[in-house]
LUMGU-868817 format. One line per 2 residues: number of its first residue (from 1); for each residue x, y, z of N, C-alpha, C. Coordinates in steps of 0.001 Angstrom, whole numbers. Example, Ala and Ser with C-alpha at 12.3 -4.5 7.8 and 13.67 -1.06 7.14 Angstrom:
1 = 13190:-5690:7800:12300:-4500:7800:13200:-3300:7800; 12850:-2250:7080:13670:-1060:7140:12900:30:7870 .
//
This chain:
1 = -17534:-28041:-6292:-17320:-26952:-7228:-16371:-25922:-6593; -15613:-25576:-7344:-14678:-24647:-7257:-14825:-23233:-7022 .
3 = -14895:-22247:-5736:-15318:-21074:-5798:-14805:-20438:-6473; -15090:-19276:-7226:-14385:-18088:-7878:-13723:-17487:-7080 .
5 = -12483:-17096:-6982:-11372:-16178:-6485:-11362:-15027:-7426; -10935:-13672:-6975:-10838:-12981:-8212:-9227:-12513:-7899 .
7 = -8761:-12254:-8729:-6991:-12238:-7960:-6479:-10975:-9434; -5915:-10134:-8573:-5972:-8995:-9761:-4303:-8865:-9101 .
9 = -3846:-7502:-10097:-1892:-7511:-9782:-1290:-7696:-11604; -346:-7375:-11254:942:-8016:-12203:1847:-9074:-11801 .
11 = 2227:-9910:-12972:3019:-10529:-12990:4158:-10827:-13868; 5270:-10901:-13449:5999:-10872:-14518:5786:-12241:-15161 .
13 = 5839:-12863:-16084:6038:-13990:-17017:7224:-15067:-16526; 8107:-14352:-15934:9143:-15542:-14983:8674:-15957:-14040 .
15 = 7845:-15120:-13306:7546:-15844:-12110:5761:-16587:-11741; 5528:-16896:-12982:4379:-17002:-13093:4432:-18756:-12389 .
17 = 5492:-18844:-11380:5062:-20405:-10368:4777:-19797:-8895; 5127:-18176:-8991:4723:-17710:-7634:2961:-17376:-8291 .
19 = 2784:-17036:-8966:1418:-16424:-8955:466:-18009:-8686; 1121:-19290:-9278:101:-20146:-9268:97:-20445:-7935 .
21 = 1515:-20011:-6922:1530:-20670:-5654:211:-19922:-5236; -134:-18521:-5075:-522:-17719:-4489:-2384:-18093:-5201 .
23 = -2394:-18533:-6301:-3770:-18792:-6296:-4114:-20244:-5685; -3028:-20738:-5555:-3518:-22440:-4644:-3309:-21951:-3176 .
25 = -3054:-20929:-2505:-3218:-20667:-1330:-4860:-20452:-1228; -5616:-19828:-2452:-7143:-19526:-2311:-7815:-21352:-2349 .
27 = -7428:-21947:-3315:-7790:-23035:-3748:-7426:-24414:-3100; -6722:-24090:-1893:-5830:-25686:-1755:-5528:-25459:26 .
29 = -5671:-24112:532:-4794:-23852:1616:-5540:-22675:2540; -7069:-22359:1766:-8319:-21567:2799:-7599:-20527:2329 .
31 = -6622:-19633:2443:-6998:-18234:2059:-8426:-17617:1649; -8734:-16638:2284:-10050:-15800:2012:-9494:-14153:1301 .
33 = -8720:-13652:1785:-8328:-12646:1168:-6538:-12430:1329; -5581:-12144:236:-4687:-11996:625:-3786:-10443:-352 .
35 = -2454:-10562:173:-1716:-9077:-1018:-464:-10492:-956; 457:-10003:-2062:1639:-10599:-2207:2185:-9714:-3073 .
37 = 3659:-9236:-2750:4403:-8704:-3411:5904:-9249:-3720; 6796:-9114:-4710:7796:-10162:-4205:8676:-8794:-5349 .
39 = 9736:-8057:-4906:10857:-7095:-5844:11688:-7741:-5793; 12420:-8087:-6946:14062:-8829:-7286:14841:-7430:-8161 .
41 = 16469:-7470:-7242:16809:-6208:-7625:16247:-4586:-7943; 15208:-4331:-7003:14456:-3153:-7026:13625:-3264:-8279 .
43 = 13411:-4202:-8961:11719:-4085:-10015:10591:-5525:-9195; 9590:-4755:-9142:8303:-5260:-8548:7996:-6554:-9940 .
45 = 8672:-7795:-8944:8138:-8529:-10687:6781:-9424:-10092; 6332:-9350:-8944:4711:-9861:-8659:4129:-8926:-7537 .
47 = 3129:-8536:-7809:2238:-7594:-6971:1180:-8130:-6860; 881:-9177:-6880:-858:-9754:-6541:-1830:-9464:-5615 .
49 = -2738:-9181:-5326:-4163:-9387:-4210:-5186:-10434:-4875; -5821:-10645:-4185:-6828:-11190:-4219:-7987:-11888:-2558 .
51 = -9068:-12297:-3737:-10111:-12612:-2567:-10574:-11862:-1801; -11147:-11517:-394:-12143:-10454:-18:-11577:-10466:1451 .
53 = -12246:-9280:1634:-11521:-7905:2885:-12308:-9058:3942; -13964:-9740:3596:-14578:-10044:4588:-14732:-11439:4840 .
55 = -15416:-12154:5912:-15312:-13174:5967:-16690:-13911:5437; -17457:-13004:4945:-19101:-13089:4036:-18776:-13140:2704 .
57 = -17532:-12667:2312:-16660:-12465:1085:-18099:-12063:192; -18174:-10475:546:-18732:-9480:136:-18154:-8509:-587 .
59 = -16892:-7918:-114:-16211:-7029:-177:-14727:-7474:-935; -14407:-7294:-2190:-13337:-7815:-2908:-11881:-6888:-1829 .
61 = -10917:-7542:-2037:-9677:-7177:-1718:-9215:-6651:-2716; -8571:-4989:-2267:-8268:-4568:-3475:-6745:-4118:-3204 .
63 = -6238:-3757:-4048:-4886:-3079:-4138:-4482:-1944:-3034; -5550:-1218:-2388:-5061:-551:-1522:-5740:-852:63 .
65 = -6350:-2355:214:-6699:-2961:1147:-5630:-2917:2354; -5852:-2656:3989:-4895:-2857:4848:-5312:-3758:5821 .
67 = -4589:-4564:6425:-4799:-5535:7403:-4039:-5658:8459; -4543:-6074:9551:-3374:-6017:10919:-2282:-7110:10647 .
69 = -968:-6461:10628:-118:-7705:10514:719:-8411:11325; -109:-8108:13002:64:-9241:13921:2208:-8751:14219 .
71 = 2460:-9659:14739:4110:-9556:14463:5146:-8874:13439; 4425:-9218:12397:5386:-8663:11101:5263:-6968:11500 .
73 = 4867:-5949:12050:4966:-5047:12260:6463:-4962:13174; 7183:-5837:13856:8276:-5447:14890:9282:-5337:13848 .
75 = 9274:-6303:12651:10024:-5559:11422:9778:-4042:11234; 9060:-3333:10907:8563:-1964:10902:9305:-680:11688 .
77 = 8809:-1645:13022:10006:-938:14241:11150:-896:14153; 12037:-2096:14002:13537:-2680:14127:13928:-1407:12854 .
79 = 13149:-1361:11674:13934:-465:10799:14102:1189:10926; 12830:1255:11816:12685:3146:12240:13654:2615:13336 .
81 = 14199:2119:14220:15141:2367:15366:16606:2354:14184; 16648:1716:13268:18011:1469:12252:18157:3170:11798 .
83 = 16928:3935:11252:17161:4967:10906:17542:5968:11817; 16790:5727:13316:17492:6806:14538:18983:6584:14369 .
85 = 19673:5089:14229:20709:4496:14480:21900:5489:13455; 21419:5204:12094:21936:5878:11023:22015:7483:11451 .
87 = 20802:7922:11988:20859:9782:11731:21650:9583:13089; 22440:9000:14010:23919:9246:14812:22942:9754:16429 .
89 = 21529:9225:16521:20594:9659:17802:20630:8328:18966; 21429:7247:18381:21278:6156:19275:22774:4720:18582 .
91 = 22661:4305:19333:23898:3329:19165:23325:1795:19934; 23537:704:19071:22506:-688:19752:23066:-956:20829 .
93 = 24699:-489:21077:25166:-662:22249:25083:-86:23708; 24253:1267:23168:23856:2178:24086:22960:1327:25097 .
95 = 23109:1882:26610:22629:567:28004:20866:1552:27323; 19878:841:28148:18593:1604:27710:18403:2990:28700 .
97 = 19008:2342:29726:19297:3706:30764:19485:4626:30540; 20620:4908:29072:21283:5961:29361:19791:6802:28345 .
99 = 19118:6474:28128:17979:7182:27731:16648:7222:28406; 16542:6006:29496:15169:5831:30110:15975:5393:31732 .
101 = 16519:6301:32198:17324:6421:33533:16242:5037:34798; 14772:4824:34786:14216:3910:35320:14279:2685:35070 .
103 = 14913:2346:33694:14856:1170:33298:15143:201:33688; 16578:980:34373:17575:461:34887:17197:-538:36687 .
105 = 16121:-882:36822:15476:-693:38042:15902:-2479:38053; 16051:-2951:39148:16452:-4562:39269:17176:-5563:38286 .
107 = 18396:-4997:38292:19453:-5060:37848:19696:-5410:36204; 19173:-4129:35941:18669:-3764:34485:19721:-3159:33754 .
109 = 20642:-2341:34524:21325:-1244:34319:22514:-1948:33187; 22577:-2954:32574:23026:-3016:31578:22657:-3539:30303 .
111 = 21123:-3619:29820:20593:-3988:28952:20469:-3123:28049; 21145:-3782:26512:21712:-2366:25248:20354:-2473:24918 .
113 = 20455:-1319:24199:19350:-1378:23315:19250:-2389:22197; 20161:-2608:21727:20591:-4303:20622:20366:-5457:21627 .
115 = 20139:-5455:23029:20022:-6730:24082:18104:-6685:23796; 17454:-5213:24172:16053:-5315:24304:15706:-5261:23130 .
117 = 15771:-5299:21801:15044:-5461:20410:15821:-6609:20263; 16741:-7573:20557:16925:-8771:20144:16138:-10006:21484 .
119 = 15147:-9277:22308:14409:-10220:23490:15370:-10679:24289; 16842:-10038:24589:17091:-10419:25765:16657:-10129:27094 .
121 = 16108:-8590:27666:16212:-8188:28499:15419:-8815:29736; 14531:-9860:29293:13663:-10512:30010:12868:-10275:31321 .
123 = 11966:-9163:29754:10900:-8574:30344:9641:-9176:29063; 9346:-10229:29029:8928:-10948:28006:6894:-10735:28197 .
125 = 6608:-10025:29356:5595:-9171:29622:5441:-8828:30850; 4099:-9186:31373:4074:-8640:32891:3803:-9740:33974 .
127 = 4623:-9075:34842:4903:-10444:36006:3481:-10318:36554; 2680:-9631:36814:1813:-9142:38002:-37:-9530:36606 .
129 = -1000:-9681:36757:-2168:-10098:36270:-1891:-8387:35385; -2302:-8426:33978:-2679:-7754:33160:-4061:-8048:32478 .
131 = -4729:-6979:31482:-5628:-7201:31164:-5198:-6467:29968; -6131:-6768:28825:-6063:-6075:27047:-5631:-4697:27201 .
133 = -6569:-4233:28302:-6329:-2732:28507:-4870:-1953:28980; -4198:-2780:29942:-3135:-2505:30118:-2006:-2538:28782 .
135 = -2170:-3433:27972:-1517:-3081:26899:-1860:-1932:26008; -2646:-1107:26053:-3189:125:25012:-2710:1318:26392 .
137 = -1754:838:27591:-1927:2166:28668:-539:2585:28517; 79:2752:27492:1326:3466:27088:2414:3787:28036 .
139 = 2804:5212:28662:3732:5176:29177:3752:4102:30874; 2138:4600:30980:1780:3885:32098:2625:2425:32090 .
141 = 1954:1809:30811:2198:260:30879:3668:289:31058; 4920:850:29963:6152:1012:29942:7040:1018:31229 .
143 = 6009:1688:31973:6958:2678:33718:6922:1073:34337; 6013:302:34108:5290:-733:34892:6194:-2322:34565 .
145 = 6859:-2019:33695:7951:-2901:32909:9011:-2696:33551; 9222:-1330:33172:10329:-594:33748:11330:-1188:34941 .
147 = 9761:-687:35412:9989:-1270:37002:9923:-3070:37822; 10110:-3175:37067:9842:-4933:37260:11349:-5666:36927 .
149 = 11475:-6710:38132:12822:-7906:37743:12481:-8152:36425; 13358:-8846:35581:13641:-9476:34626:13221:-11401:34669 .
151 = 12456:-11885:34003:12162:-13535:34305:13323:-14523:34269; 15049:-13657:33796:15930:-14194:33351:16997:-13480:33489 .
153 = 18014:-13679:33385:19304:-12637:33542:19726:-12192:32248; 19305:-11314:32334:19398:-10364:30738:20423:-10303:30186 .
155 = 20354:-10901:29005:22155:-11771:28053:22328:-12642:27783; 21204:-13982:28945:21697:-15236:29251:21033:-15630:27942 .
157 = 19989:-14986:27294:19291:-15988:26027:18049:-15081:25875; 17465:-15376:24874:16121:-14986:24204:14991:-15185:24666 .
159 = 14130:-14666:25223:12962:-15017:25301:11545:-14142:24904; 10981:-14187:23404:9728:-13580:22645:9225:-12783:23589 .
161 = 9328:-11413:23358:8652:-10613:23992:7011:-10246:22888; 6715:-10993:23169:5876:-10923:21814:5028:-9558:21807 .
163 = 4505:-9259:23015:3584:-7724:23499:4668:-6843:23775; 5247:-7003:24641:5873:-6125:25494:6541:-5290:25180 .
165 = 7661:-6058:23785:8829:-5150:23125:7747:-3949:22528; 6953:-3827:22289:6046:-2872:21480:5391:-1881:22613 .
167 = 5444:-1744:23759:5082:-1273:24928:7044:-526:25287; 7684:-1018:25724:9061:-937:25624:9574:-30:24411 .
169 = 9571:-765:23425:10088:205:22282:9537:1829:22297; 8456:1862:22290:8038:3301:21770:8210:4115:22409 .
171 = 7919:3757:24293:8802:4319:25199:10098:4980:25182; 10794:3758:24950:12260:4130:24249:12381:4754:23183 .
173 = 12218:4517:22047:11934:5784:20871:11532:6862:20913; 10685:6942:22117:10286:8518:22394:10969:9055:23062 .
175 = 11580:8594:23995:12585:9479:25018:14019:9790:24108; 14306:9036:23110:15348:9256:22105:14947:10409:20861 .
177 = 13873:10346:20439:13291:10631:19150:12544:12213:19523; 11967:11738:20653:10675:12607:21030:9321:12326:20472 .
179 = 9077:11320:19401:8145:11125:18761:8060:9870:19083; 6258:9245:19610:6418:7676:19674:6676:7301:18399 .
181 = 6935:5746:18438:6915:5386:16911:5741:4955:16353; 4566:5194:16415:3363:5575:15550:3573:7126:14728 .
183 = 3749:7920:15633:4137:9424:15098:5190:9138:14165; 6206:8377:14091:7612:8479:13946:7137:7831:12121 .
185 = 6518:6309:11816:5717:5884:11501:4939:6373:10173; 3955:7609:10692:2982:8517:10023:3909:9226:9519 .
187 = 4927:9992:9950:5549:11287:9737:6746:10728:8758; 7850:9754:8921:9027:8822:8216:8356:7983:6970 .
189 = 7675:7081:7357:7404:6279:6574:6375:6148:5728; 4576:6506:5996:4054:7146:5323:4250:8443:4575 .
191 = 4389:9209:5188:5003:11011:4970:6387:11048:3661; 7155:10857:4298:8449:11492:3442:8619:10022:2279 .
193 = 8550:8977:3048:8797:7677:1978:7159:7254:1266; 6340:7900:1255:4835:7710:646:4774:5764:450 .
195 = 4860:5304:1730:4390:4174:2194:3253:3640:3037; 2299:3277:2463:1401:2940:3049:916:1608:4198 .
197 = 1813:2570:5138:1949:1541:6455:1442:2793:7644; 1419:1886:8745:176:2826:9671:883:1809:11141 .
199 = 1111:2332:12279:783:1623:13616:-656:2431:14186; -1558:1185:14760:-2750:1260:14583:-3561:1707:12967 .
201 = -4791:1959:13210:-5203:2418:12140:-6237:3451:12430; -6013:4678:11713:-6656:5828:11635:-7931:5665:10934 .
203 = -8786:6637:11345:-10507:5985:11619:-10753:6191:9624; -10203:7129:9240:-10344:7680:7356:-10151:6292:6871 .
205 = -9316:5652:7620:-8649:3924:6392:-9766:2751:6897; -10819:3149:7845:-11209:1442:8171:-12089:968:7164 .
207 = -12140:1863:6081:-13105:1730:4752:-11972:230:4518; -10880:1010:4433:-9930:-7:3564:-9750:-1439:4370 .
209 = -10135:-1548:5572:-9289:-2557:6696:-9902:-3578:6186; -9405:-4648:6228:-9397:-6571:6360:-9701:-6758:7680 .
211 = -11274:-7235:7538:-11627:-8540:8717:-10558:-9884:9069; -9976:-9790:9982:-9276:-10678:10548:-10413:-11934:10856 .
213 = -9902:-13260:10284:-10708:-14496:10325:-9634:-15035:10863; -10956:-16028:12190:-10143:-16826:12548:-11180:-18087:13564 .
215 = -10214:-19252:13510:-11278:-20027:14650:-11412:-19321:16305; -12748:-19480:16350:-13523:-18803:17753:-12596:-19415:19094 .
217 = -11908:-20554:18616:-11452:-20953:20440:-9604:-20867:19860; -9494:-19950:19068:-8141:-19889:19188:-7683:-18797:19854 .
219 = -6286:-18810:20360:-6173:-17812:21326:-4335:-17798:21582; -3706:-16854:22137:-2511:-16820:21877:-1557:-17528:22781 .
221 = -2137:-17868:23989:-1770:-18711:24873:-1764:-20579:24325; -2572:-20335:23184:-2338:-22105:22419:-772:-22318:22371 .
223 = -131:-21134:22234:1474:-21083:21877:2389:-21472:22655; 1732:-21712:23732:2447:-22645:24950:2628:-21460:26299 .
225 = 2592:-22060:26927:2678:-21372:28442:3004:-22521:29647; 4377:-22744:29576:4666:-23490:30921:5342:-22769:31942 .
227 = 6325:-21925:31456:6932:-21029:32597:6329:-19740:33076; 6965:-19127:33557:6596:-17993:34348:6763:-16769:32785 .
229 = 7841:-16846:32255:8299:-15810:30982:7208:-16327:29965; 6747:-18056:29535:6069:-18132:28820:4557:-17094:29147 .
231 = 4308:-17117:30284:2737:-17154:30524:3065:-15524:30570; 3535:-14928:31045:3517:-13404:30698:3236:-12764:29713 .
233 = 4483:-13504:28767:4304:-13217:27177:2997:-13626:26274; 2560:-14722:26406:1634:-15243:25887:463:-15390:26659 .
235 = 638:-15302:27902:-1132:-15724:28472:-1073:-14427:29631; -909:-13281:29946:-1220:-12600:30546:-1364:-10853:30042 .
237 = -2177:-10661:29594:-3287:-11758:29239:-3508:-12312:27829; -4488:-13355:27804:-4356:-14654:26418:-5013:-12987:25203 .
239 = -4580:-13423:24242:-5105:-12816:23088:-6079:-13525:22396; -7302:-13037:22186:-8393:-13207:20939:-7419:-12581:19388 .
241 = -7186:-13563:18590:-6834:-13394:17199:-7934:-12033:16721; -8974:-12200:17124:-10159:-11229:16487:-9850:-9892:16976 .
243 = -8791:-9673:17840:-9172:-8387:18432:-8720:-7199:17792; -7792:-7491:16788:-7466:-6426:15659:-9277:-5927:14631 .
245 = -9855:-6655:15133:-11162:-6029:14364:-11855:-4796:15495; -11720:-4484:16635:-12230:-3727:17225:-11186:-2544:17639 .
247 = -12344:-1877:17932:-11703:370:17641:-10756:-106:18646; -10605:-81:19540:-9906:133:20766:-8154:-710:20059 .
249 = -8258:-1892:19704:-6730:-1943:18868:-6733:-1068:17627; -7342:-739:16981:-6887:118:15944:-6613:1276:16789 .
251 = -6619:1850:17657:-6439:2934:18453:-5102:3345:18706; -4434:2187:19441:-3662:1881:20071:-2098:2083:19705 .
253 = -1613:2505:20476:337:2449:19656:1098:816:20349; 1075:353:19341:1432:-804:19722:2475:-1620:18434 .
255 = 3597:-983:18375:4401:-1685:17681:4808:-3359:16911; 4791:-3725:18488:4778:-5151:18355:3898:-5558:17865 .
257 = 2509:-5325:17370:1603:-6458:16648:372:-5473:16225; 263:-4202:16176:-926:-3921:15859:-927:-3184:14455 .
259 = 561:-2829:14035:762:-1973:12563:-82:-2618:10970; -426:-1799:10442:-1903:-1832:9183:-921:-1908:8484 .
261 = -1086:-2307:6824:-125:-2349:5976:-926:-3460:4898; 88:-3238:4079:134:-4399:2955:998:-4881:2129 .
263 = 907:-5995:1197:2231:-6534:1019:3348:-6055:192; 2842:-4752:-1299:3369:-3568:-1326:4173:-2803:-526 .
265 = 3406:-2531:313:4329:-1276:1027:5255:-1748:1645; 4893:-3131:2443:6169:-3575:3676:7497:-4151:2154 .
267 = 7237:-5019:1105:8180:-5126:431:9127:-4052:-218; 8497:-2805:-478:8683:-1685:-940:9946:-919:412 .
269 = 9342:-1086:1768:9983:-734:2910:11115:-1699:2948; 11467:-3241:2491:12730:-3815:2647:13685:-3371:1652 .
271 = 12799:-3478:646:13980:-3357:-582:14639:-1749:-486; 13809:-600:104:14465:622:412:15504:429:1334 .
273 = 15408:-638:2718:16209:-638:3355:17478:-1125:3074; 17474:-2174:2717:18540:-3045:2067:19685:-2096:551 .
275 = 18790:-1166:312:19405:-404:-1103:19572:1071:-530; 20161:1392:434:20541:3204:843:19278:4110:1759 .
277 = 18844:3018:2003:17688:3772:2958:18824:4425:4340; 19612:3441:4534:20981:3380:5085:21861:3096:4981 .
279 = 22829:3764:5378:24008:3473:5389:24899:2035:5741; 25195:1625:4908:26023:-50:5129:26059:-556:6267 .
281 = 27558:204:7284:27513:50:8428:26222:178:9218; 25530:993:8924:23798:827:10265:23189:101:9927 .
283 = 22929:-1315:8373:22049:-1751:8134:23128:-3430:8608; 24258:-3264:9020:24790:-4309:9068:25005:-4566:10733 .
285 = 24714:-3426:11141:24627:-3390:12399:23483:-4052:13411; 22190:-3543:12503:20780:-3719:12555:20564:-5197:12281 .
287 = 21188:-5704:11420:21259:-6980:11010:21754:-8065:11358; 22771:-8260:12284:23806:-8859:12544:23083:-9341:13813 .
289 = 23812:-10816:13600:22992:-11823:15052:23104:-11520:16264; 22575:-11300:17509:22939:-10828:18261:22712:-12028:19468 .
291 = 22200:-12832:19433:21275:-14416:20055:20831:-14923:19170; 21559:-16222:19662:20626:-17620:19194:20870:-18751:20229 .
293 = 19935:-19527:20182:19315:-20753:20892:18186:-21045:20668; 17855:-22311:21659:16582:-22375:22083:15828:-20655:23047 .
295 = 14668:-20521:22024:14327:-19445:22828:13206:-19204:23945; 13323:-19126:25003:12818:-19066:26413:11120:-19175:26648 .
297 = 10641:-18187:25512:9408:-18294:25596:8760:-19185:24287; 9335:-19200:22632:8882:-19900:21463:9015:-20893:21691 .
299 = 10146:-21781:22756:10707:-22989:22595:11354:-23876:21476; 11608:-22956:20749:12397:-23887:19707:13721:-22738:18884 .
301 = 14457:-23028:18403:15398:-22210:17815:15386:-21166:17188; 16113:-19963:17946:15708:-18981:17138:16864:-17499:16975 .
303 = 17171:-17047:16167:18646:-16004:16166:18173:-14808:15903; 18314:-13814:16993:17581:-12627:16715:18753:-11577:16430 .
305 = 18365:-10668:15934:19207:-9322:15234:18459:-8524:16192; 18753:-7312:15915:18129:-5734:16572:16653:-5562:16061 .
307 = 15614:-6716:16212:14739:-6228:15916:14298:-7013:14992; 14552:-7952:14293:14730:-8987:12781:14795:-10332:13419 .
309 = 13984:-10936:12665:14478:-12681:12699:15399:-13160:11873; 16519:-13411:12171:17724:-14207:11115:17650:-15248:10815 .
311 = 17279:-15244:9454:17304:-16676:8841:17988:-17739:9136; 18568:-17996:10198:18881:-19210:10374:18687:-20652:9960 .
313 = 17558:-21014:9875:17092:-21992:9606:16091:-22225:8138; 16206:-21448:7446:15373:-21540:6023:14057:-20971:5929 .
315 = 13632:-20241:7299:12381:-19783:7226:11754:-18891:5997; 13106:-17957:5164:12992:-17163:4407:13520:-17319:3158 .
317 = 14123:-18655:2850:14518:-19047:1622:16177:-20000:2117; 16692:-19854:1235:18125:-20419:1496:19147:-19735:1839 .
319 = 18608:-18576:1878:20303:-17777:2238:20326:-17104:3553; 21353:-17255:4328:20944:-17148:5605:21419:-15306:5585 .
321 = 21770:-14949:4746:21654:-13190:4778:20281:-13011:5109; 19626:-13450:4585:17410:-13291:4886:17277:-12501:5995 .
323 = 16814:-11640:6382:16218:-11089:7542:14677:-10381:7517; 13645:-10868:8127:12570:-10360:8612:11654:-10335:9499 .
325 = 10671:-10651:9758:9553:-10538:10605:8423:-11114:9789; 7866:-12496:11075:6668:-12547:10452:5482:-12815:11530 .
327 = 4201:-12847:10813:3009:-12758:12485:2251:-13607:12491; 1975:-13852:13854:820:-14659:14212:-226:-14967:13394 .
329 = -306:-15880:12604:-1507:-16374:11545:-1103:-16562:10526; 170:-15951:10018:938:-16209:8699:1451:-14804:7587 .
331 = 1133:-13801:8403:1884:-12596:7539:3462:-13006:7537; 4206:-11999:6455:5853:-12551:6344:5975:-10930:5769 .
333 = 7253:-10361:6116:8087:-9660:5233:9760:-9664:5671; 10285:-9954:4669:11878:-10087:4763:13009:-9837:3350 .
335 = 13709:-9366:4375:14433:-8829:2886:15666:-10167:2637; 15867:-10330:996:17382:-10949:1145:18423:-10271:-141 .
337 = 19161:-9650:1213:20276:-8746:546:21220:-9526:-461; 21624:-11040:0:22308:-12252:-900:21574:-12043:-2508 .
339 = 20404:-12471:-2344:19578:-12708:-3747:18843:-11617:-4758; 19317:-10177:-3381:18487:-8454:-3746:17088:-8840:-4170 .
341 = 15909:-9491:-3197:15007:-9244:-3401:14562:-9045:-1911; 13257:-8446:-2034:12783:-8419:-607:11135:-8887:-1105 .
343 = 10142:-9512:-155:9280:-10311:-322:8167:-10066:971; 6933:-10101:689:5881:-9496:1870:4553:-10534:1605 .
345 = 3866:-10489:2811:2855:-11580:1650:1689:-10808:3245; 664:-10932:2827:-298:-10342:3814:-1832:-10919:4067 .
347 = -2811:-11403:5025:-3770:-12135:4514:-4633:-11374:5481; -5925:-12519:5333:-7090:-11806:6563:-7278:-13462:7484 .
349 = -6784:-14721:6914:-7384:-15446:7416:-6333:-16411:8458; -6363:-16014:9560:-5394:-16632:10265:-4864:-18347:10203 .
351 = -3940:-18661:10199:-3776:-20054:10245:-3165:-20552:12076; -3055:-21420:12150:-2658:-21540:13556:-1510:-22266:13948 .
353 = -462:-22396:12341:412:-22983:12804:1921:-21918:13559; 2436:-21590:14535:3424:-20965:14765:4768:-20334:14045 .
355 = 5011:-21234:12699:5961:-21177:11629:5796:-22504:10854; 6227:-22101:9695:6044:-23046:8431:4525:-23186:8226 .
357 = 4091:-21985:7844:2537:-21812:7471:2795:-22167:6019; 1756:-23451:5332:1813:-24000:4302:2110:-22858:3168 .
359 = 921:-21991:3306:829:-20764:2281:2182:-20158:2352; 2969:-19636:3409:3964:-19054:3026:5309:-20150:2907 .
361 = 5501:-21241:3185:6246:-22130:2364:5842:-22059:1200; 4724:-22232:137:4663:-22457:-1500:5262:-21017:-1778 .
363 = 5000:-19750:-1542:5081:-18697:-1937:6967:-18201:-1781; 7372:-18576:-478:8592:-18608:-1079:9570:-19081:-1543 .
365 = 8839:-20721:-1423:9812:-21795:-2192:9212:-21465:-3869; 8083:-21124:-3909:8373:-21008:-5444:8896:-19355:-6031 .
367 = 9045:-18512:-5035:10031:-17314:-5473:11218:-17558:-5986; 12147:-18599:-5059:13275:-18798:-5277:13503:-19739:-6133 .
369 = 12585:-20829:-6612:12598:-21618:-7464:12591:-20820:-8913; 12186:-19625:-9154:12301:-19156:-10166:13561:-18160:-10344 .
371 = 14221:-17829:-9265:15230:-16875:-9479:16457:-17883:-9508 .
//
């Protein structure tokens, strides 16, 4: 027998092969709770939620539900560094030095800021034993990067900083900005753009938060760890998928993987970007490939922008204009400036494949199948 899903939203009548994708993600593909939003040319033509916040599926998922979205938050970042970029406070070419004078420490002294948000600088985490805690120890953790060789010669290629850039970045954003980018975040993007996105999550919203589900022996080091850059990034230390359910990550300023949100707001945040949030030149700047290869720590192909994953390879539909971010378990948001839509999809129930998560293949092969 077939469980009841309850799946609430609009839909437009054209795209009613994304809404069926999105109810066979409940029915065909485990979803427990999810958001999906998908804007073509700035009108919202699917806004869906459905299914429950919990994993007792007690608690319905509602329209203003938030969930940790793992990776898809370094999208978040990449676009507040585009807006420093735009208001004339930073340049991707700028070395990181010329704003964080330590950075520069073992032969660092020429890594742009477009080199460290595209994972060249290869500091892909920490050389020396870390623990959970060291990632929530802010400038501390940053100085501690800082100060450390590189696993690679910074330029030579990519390698997933999957923690680190989010330890790194805010550092850097603050010594530019003065504001970390959680502050930056609350104050830009919630505040003046009334978007309901959050790094960490403030104690008033955990009414709203999504239980993160997931299998008990999964862990982030499954993602491979043979080298020295792999095991930094990914196994030092290994991540519990679950740990976005406890205070201490909602606490935390952590760019790279800990930002709250939903599939509203982050679609709402592309399609602003892509349509005068900025200026041409800064969003083409922000955008534009900066590496590709095989990448050092993912092991398989990958073309990074300032902060963005470049569609290279179809991850985001067919047009390789596509640019976004997506996370560990299967969150997605990416804009495509080619087709003027931008697209977000958000869940609670982790999957464990690395890319080409079934659910978000139906959802955006049947977006584009209708446009």
């Amino acid at each position: 027998m077939t469980m009841y899903v309850p799946i609430s939203g609009h839909c437009d009548p054209r795209f009613d092969a994304v809404k069926a994708a999105f109810k066979g993600n409940f029915a065909e593909r485990g979803d427990v709770g999810a958001a999906l939003c998908l804007i073509v040319d700035g009108n919202p033509v699917v806004d869906l939620h459905g299914g429950w916040r919990d994993n007792a599926r007690t608690q319905k998922w509602t329209a203003d539900t938030l969930v940790n979205l793992w990776s898809t938050t370094k999208g978040v970042g990449a676009i507040c560094f585009a807006l420093l970029a735009d208001r004339g406070l930073l340049s991707y070419d700028d070395p990181v030095a010329r704003h964080w004078p330590e950075f520069s420490a073992e032969g660092k002294e020429g890594v742009t800021i477009g080199m460290l948000l595209s994972h060249q600088s290869g500091l892909s985490g920490f050389a020396s034993p870390a623990s959970v805690v060291d990632l929530f120890a802010g400038a501390e953790a940053a100085a501690r990067l800082a100060a450390q060789a590189p696993f690679w010669k910074p330029g030579s290629g990519s390698g997933y900083h999957a923690i680190s850039i989010g330890i790194l970045a805010t550092e850097l954003f603050r010594r530019i900005d003065g504001r970390s980018l959680k502050a930056f975040v609350r104050d830009e993007l919630a505040g003046k753009l009334a978007l309901d996105i959050s790094i960490g999550l403030a104690s008033e919203d955990e009414a709203r938060r999504a239980e993160i589900i997931a299998p008990p022996e999964m862990s982030s080091a499954d993602i491979g760890q043979l080298t020295p850059a792999q095991i930094a990034a990914l196994a030092n230390p290994p991540l519990d998928p679950r740990l976005p359910n406890e205070p201490a990550w909602c606490a935390a300023d952590l760019v790279s993987a800990n930002g709250h949100s939903n599939a509203a707001a982050l679609a709402r945040l592309y399609a602003r970007f892509t349509n005068r949030l900025v200026n041409p030149a800064t969003l083409a700047a922000a955008t534009q490939p900066r590496i590709e290869g095989v990448d050092l720590v993912l092991g398989m192909p990958a073309q990074w922008a300032a902060g963005f994953l470049v569609n290279s390879d179809g991850i985001y539909g067919p047009n390789k204009a596509a640019f976004g971010h997506s996370g560990w378990g299967g969150s997605f948001a990416f804009a495509d400036p080619h087709a003027k839509l931008a697209m977000s999809y958000t869940m609670n129930r982790m999957g464990t494949m690395l890319r080409d998560d079934p659910r978000d293949v139906a959802l955006i092969n049947a977006a584009y199948a209708c446009i």
